[in-house]
C-alpha positions as a Markdown table, in Angstrom:
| # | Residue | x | y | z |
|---|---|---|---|---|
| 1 | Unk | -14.7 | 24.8 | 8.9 |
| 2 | Unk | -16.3 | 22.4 | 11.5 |
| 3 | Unk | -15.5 | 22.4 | 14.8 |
| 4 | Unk | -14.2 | 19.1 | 16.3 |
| 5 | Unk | -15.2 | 18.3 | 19.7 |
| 6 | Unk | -12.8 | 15.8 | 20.7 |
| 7 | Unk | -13.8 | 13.0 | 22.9 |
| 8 | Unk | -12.7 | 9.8 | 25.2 |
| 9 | Unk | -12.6 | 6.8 | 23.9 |
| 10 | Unk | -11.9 | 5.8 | 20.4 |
| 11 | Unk | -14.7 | 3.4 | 18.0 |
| 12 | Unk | -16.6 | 3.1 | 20.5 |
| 13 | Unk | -17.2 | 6.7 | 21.4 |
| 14 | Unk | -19.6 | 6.0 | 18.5 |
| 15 | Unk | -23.7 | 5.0 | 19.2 |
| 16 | Unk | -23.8 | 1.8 | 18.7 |
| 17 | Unk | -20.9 | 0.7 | 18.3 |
| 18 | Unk | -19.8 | -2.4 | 20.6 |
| 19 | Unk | -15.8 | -4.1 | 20.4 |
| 20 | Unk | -13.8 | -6.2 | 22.1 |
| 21 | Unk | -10.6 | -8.3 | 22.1 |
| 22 | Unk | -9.5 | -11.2 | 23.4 |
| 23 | Unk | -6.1 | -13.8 | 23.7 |
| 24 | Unk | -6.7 | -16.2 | 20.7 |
| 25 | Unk | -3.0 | -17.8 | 20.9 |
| 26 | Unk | -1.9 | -16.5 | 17.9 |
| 27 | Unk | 0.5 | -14.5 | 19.8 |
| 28 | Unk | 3.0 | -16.4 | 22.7 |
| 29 | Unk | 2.6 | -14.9 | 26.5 |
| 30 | Unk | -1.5 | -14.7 | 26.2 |
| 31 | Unk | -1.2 | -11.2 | 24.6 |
| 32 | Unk | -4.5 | -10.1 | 23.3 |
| 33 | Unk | -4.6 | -11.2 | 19.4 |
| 34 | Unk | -8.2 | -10.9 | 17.9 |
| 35 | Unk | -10.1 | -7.9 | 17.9 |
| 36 | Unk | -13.9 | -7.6 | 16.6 |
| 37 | Unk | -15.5 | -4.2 | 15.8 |
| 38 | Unk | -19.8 | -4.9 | 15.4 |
| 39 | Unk | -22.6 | -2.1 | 14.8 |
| 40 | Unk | -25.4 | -3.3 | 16.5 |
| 41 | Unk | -27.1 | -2.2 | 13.5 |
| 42 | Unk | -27.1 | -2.6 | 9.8 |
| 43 | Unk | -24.4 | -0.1 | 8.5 |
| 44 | Unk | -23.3 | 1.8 | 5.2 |
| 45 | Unk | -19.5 | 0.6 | 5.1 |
| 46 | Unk | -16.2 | 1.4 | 2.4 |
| 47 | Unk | -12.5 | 0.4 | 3.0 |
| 48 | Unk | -9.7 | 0.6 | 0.9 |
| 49 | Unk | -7.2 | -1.8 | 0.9 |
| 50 | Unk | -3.4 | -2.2 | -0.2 |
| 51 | Unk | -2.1 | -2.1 | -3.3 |
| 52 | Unk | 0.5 | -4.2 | -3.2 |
| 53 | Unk | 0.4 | -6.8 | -6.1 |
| 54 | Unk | 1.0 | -9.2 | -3.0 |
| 55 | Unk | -1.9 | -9.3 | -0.5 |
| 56 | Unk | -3.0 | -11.6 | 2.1 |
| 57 | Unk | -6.0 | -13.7 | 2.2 |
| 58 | Unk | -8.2 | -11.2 | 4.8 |
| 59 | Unk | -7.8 | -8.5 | 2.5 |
| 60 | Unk | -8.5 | -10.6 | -0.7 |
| 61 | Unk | -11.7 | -11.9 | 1.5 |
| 62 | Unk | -13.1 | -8.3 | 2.3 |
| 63 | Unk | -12.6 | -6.8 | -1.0 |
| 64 | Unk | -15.5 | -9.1 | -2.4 |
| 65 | Unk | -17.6 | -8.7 | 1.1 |
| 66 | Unk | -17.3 | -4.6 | 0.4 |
| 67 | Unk | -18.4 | -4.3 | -3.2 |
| 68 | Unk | -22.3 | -4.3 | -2.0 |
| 69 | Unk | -21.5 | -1.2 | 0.0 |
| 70 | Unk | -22.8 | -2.4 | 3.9 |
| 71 | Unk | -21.2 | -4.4 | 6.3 |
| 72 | Unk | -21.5 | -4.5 | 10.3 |
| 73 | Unk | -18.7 | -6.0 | 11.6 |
| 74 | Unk | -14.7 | -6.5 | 11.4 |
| 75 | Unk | -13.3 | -8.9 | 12.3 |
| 76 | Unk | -9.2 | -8.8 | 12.8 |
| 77 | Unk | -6.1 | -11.1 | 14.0 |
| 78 | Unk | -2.6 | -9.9 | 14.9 |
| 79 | Unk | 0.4 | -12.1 | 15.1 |
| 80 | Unk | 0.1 | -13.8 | 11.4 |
| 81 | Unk | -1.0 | -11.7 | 8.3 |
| 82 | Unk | -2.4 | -15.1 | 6.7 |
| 83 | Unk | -0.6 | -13.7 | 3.6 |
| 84 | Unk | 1.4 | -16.3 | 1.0 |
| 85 | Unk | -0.6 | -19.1 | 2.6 |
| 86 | Unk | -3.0 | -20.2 | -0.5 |
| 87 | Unk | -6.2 | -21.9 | -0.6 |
| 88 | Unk | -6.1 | -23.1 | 2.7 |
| 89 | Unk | -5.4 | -18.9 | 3.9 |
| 90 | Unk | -8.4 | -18.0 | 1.9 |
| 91 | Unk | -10.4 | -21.0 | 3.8 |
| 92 | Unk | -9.5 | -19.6 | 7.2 |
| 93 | Unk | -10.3 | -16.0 | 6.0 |
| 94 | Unk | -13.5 | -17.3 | 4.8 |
| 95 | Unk | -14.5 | -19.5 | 8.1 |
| 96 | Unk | -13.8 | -16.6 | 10.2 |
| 97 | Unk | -16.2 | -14.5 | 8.6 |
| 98 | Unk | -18.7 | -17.1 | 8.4 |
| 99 | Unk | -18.5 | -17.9 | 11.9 |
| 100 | Unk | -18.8 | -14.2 | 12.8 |
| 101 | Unk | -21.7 | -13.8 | 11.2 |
| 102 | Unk | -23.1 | -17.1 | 12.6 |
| 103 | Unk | -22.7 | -15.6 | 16.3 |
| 104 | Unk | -23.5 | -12.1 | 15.6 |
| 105 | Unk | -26.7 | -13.4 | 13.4 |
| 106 | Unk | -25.5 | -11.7 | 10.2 |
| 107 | Unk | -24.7 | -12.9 | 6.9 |
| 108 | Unk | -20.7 | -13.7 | 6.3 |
| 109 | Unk | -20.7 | -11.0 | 3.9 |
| 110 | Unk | -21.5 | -8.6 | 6.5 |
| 111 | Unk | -18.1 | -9.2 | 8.2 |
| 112 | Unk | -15.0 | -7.7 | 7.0 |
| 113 | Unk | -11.6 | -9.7 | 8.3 |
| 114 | Unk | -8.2 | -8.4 | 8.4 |
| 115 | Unk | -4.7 | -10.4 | 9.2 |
| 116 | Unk | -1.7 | -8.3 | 10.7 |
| 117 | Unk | 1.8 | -10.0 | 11.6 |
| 118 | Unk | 4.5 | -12.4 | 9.6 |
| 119 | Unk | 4.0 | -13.4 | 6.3 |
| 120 | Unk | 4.3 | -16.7 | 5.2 |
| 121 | Unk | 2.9 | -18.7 | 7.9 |
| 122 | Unk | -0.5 | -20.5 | 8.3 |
| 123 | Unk | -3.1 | -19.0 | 10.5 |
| 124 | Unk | -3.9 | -20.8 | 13.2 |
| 125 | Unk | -7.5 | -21.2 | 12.7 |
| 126 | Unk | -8.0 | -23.8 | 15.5 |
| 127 | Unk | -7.2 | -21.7 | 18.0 |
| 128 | Unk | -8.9 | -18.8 | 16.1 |
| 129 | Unk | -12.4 | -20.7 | 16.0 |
| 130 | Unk | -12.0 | -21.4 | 19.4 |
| 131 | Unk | -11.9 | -17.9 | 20.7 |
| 132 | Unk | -14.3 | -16.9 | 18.3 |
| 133 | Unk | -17.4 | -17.1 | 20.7 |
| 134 | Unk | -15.6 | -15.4 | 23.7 |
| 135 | Unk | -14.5 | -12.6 | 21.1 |
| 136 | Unk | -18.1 | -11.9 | 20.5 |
| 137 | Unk | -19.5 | -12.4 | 23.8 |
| 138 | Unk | -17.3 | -10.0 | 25.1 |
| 139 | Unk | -18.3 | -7.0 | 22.9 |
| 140 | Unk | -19.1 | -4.3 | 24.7 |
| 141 | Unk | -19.7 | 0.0 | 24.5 |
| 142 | Unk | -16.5 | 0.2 | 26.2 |
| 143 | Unk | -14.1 | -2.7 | 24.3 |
| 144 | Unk | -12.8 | -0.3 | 21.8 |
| 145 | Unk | -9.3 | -0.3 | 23.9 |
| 146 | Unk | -9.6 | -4.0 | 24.1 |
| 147 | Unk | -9.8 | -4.5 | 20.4 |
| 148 | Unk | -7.2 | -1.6 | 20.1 |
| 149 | Unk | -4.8 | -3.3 | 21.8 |
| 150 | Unk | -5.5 | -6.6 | 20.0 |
| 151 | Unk | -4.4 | -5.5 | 16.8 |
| 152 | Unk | -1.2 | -4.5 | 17.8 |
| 153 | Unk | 1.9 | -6.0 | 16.5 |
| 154 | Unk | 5.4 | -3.9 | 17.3 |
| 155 | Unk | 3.3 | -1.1 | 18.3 |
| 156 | Unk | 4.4 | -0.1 | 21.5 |
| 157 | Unk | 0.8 | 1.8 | 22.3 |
| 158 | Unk | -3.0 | 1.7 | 21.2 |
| 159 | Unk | -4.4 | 4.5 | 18.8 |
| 160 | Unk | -7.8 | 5.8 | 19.3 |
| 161 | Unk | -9.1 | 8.8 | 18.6 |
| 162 | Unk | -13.1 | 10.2 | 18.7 |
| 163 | Unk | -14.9 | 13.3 | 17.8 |
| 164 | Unk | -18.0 | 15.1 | 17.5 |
| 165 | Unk | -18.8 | 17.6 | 14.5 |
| 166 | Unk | -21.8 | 19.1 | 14.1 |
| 167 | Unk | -23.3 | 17.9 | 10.8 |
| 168 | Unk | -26.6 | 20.0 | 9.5 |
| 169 | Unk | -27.5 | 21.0 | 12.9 |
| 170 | Unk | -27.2 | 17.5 | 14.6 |
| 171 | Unk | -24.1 | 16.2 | 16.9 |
| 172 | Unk | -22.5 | 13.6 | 15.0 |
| 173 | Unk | -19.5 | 11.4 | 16.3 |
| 174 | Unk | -16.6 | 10.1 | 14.4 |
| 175 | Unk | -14.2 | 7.1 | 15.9 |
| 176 | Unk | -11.7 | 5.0 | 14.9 |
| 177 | Unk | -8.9 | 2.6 | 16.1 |
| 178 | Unk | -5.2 | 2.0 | 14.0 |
| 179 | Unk | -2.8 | 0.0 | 14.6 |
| 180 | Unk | 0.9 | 0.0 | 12.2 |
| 181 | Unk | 4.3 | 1.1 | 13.2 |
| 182 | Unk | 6.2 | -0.6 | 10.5 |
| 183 | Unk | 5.7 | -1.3 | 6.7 |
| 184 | Unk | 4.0 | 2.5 | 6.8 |
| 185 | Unk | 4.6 | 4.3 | 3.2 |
| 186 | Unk | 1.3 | 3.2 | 2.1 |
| 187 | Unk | -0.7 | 4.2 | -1.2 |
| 188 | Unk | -4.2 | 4.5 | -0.6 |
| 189 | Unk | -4.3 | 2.9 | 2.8 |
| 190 | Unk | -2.2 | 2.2 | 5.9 |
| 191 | Unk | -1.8 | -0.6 | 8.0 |
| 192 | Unk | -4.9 | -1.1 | 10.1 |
| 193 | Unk | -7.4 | 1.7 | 10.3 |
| 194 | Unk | -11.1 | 1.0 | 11.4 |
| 195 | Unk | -13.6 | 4.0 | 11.7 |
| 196 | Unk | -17.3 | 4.2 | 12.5 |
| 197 | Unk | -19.5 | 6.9 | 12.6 |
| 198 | Unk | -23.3 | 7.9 | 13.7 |
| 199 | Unk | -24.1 | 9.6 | 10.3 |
| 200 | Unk | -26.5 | 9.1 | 7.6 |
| 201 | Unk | -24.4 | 8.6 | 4.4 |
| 202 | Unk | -24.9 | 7.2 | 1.2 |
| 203 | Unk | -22.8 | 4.5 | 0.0 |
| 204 | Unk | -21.1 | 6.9 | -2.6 |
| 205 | Unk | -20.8 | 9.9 | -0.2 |
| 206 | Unk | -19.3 | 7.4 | 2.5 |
| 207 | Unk | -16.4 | 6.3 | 0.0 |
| 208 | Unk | -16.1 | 9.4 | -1.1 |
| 209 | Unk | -15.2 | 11.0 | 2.1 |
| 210 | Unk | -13.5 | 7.9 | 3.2 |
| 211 | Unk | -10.8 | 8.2 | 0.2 |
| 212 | Unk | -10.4 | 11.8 | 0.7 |
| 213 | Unk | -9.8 | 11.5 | 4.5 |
| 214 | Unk | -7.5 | 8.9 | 4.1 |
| 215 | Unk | -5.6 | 10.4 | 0.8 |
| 216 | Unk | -5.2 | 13.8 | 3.4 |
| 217 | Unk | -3.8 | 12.1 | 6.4 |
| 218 | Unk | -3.0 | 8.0 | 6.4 |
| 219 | Unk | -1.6 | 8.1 | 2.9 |
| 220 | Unk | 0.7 | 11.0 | 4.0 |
| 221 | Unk | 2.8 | 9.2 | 6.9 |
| 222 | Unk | 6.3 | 7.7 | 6.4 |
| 223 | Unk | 7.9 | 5.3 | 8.7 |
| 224 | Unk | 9.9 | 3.3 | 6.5 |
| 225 | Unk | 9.2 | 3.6 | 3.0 |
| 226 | Unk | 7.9 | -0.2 | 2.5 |
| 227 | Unk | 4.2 | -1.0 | 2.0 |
| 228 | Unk | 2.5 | -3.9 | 4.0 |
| 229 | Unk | 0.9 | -6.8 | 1.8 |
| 230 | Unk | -2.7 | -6.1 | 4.8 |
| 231 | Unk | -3.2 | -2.6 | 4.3 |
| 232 | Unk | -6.8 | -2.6 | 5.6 |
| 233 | Unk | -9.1 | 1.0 | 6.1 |
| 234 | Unk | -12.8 | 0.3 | 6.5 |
| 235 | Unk | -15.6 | 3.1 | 8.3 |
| 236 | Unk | -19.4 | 1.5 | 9.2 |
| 237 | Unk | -21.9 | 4.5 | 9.3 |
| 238 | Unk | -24.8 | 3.4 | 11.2 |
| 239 | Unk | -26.9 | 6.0 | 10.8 |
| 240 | Unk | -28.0 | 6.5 | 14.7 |
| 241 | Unk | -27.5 | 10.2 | 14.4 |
| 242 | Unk | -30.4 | 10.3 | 12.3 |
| 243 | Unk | -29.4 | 13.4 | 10.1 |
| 244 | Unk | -30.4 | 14.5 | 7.0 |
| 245 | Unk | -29.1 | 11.7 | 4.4 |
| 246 | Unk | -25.5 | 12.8 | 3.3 |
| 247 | Unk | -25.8 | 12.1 | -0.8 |
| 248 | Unk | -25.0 | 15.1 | -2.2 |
| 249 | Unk | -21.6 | 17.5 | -2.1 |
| 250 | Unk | -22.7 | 20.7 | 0.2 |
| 251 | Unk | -22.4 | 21.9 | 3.6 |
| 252 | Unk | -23.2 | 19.0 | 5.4 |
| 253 | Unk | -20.9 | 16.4 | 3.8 |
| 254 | Unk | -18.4 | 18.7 | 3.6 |
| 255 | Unk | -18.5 | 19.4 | 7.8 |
| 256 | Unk | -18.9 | 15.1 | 8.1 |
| 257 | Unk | -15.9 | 14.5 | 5.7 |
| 258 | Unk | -13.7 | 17.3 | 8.1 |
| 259 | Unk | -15.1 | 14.9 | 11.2 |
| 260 | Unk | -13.7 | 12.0 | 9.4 |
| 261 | Unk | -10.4 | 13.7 | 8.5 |
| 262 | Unk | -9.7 | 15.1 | 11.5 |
| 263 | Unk | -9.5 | 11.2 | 13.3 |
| 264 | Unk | -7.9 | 10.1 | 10.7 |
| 265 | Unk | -5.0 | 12.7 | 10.9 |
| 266 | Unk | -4.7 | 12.1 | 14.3 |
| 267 | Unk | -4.6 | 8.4 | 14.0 |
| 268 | Unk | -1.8 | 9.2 | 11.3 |
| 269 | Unk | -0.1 | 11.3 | 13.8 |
| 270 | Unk | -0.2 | 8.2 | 16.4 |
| 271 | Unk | 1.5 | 6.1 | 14.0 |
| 272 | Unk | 4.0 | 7.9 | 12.7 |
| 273 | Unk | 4.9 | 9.0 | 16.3 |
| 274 | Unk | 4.8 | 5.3 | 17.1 |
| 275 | Unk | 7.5 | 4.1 | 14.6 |
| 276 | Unk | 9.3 | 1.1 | 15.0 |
| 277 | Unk | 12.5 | 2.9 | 16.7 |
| 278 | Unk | 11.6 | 6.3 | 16.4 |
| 279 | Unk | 12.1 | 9.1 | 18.5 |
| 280 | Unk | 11.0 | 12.0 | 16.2 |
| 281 | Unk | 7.8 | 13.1 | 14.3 |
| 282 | Unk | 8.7 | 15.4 | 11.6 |
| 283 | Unk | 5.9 | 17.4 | 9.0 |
| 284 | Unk | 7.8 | 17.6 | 5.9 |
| 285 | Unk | 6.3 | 21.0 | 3.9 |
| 286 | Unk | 6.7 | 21.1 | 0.6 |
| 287 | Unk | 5.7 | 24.6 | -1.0 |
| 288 | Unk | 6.2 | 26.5 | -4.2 |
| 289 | Unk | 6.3 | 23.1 | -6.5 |
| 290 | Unk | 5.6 | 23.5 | -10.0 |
| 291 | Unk | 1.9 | 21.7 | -9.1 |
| 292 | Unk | 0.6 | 20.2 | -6.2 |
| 293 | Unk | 1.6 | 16.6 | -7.6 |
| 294 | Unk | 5.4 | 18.0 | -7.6 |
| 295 | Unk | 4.6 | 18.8 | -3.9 |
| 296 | Unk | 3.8 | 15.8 | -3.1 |
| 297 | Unk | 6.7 | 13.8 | -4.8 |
| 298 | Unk | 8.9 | 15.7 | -3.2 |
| 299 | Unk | 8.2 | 15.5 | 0.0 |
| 300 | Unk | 7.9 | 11.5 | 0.0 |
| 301 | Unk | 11.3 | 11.4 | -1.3 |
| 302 | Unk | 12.3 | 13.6 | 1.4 |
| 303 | Unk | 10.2 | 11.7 | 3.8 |
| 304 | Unk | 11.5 | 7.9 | 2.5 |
| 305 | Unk | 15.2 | 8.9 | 2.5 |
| 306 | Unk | 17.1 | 6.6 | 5.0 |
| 307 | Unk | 19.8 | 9.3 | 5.0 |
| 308 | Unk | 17.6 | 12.3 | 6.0 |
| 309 | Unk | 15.6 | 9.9 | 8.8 |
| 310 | Unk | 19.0 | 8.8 | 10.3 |
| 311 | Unk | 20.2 | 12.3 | 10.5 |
| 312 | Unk | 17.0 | 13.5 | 12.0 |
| 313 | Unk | 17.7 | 10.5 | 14.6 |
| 314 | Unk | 21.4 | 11.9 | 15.0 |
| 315 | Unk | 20.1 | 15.5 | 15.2 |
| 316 | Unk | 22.5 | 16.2 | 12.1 |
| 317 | Unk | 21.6 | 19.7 | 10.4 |
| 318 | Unk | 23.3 | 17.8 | 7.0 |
| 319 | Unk | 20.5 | 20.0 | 4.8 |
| 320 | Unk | 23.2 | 18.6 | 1.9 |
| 321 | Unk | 20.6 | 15.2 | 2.5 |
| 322 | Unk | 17.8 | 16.6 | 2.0 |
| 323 | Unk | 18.7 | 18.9 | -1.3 |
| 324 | Unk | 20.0 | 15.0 | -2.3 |
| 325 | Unk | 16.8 | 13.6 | -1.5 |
| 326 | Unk | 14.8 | 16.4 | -3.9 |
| 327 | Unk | 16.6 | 16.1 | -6.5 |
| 328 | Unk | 16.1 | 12.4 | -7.3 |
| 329 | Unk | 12.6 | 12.7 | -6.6 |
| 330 | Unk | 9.9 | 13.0 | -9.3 |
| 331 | Unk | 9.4 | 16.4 | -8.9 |
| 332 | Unk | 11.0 | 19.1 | -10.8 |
| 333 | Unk | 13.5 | 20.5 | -8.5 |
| 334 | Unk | 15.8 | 24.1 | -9.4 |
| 335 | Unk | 18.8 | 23.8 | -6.7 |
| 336 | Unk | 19.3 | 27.6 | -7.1 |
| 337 | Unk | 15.7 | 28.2 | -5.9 |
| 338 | Unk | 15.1 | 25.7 | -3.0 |
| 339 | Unk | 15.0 | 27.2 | 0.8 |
| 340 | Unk | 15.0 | 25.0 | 3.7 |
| 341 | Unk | 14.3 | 25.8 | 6.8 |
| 342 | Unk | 13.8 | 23.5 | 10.3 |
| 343 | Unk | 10.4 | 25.3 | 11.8 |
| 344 | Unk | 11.5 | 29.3 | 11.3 |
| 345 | Unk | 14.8 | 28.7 | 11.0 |
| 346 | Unk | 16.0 | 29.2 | 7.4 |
| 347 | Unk | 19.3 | 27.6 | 6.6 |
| 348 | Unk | 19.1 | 27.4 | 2.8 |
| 349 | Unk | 18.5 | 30.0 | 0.4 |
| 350 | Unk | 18.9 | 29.8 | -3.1 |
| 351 | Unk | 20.1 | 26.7 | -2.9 |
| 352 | Unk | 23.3 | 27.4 | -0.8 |
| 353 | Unk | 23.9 | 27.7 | 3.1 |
| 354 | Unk | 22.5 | 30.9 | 4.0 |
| 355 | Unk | 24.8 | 33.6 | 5.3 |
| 356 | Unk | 24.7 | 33.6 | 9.0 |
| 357 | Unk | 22.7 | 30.2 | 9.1 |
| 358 | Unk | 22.0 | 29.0 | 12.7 |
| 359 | Unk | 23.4 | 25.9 | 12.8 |
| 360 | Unk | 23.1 | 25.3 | 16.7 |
| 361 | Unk | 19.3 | 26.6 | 17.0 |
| 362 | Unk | 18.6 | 24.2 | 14.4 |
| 363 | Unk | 20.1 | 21.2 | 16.3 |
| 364 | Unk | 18.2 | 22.5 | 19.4 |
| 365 | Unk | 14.9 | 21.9 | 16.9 |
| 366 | Unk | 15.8 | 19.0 | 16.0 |
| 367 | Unk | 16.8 | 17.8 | 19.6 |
| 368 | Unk | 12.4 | 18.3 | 20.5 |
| 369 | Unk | 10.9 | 15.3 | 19.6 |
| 370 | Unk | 8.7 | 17.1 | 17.0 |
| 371 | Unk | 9.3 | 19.9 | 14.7 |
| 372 | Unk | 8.3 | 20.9 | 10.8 |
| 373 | Unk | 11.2 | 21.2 | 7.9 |
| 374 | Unk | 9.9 | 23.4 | 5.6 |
| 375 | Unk | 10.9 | 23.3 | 2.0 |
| 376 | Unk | 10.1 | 25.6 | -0.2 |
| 377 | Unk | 11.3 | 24.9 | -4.7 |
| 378 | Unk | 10.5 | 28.4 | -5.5 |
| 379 | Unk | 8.7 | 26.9 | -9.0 |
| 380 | Unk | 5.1 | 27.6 | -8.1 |
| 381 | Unk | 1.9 | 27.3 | -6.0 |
| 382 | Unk | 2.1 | 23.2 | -5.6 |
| 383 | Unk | 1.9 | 22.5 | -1.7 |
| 384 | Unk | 1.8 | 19.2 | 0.0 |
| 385 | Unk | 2.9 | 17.6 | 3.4 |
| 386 | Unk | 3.8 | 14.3 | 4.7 |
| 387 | Unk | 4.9 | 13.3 | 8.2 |
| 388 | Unk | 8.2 | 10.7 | 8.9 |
| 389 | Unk | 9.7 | 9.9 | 11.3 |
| 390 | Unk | 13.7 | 9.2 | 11.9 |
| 391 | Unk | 15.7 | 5.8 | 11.6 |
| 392 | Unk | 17.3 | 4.3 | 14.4 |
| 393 | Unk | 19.3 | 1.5 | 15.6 |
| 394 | Unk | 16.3 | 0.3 | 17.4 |
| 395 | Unk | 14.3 | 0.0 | 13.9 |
| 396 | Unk | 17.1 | -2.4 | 12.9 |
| 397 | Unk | 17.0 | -4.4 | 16.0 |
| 398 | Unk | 13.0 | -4.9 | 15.7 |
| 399 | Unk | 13.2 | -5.9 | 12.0 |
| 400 | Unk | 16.5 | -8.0 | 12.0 |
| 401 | Unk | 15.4 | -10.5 | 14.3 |
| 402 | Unk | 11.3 | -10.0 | 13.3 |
| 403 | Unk | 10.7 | -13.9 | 12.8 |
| 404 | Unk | 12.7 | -15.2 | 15.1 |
């Protein structure tokens, strides 16, 4: 196992690595709203995207730019998604990128774009072009909380996260921004994730690692159980560590792809944490499924249910919801075998209320604002984990008055 070295900072912890973020207009009060990540040098780059049948112009855009395998800089807006807009989306998706590259000196397909915020309504691309120049001007080693702050939408606080692993005998960093407290129940992405790294990695390696990191940690989180139409991951590796090329499976990838999973778990962490509303961060543990697919089905359903996430927000021991939530999951699911328990607390065995279950120590876990329930189907050696987060009155609030 590598050892992470955690660091300050977030992207641009990374060599190389300049961001910024600036006030576009996009958003009302002169809130930052346009965020630009740029390796100074030519990078390796992968991303995934969401897989929503319904996506918005940015990601529609950077899914054509990322099939060559490099890019060097992303380029993002918060405040409109620029999804359900037609052609004239795709146009401002397009002229971003364009003029991007025409500042930074790059080609347009070097530029990855993402849109973040209500659907449905044109991008202001006036006001966009405008701040286009100051957005690159003001890139600098230390803008990575600038452009963390400019993606944000109902977020209530940046994420950043930076490490060091050692990879072959050489330091190399790991950093990464995210931004996404609502829409989070995401299949092979999450809302906004942008990585870089130091490394030396070959384009298969670096989407390799890349899909594992984020099927480990991003596409384990649970806020809401609806999937955003922007879903945007991307990593640039700019190869300033100057390591060994990382091409093959062996040590050395294998201690890089733990760098890359560890800041992407604890960007998952800060979103989930971050929830629209929420007041709990809760690791759902799903062991002894039939496989490790089982595991996993299970513990989204447990995870998605709005009844289990409002009684983790009422501090409601009601395990009743969760054996509920099992059993119409995918998984196969014996009720006379399943054991709960809220961290070491057991207060289901074999299906039933255990004799002498601690009702009160397990509201006084679920009063801490984060704790693990542990489940356990008694059918095999399948384990998996997702973390949710609880339902509140506040997540209503947000999201019944989100346009207006």
């Amino acid at each position: 196992m590598a050892k992470v070295e955690w660091l300050e900072g977030g992207i641009t912890a990374v060599p190389g690595i300049l961001a910024s973020g600036v006030a576009a207009g996009i958003k009302p009060g002169g809130k930052k709203d346009l965020a630009l990540v740029y390796s100074a040098s030519p990078a390796r780059a992968a991303a995934m995207f969401t897989t929503n049948q319904v996506k918005g112009a940015p990601v529609i855009v950077s899914m054509e730019h990322i099939r060559g395998g490099e890019a060097q800089a992303i380029v993002a807006s918060s405040g409109c998604s620029n999804v359900c807009t037609g052609d004239e989306g795709l146009r401002a998706a397009r002229e971003m990128t364009k003029i991007v590259g025409e500042l930074l000196r790059i080609p347009a397909k070097a530029v990855l774009v993402a849109g973040t915020g209500v659907i449905g309504v044109p991008l202001p691309i006036d006001r966009v072009r405008a701040a286009l120049p100051k957005l690159v001007k003001s890139l600098s080693p230390r803008g990575g909380r600038d452009a963390a702050e400019a993606i944000l939408t109902t977020d209530t606080r940046t994420k950043e996260a930076a490490a060091r692993v050692e990879v072959g005998g050489r330091p190399v960093t790991v950093g990464g921004i995210a931004k996404g407290v609502g829409m989070i129940e995401p299949h092979l992405a999450t809302m906004f994730c942008f990585l870089a790294t130091d490394a030396v990695v070959s384009r298969v390696a670096l989407d390799a690692v890349l899909r594992r990191a984020v099927n480990r940690s991003l596409n384990r989180i649970a806020v809401d159980g609806d999937e955003s139409t922007s879903d945007t991951v991307a990593i640039l590796a700019n190869g300033l560590a100057e390591t060994a090329p990382l091409e093959r499976p062996g040590p050395a990838l294998r201690q890089f792809a733990q760098g890359v999973e560890a800041v992407t778990e604890r960007l998952a962490r800060l979103l989930v944490a971050d929830g629209e509303g929420a007041t709990h961060v809760v690791e759902v543990v799903v062991r002894g499924a039939a496989n490790r697919r089982d595991a996993l089905a299970a513990a989204r359903g447990v995870a998605n249910s709005p009844l289990v996430k409002t009684a983790i927000n009422g501090q409601d021991p009601n395990w009743g919801r969760i054996m509920m939530a099992l059993g119409k999951s995918a998984a196969r699911v014996a009720q006379d075998r399943v054991s709960i328990a809220f961290n070491d607390e057991v207060i289901v065995e074999a299906g039933v209320l255990r004799p002498g279950a601690r009702l009160d120590r397990v509201r006084e876990i679920m009063a801490a604002s984060e704790y693990v329930l542990g489940i356990d189907l008694g059918l095999g050696r399948g384990q998996e984990r997702v973390w949710t987060c609880d339902l509140s009155e506040e997540y209503v609030r947000i999201n019944g008055k989100y346009t207006t």
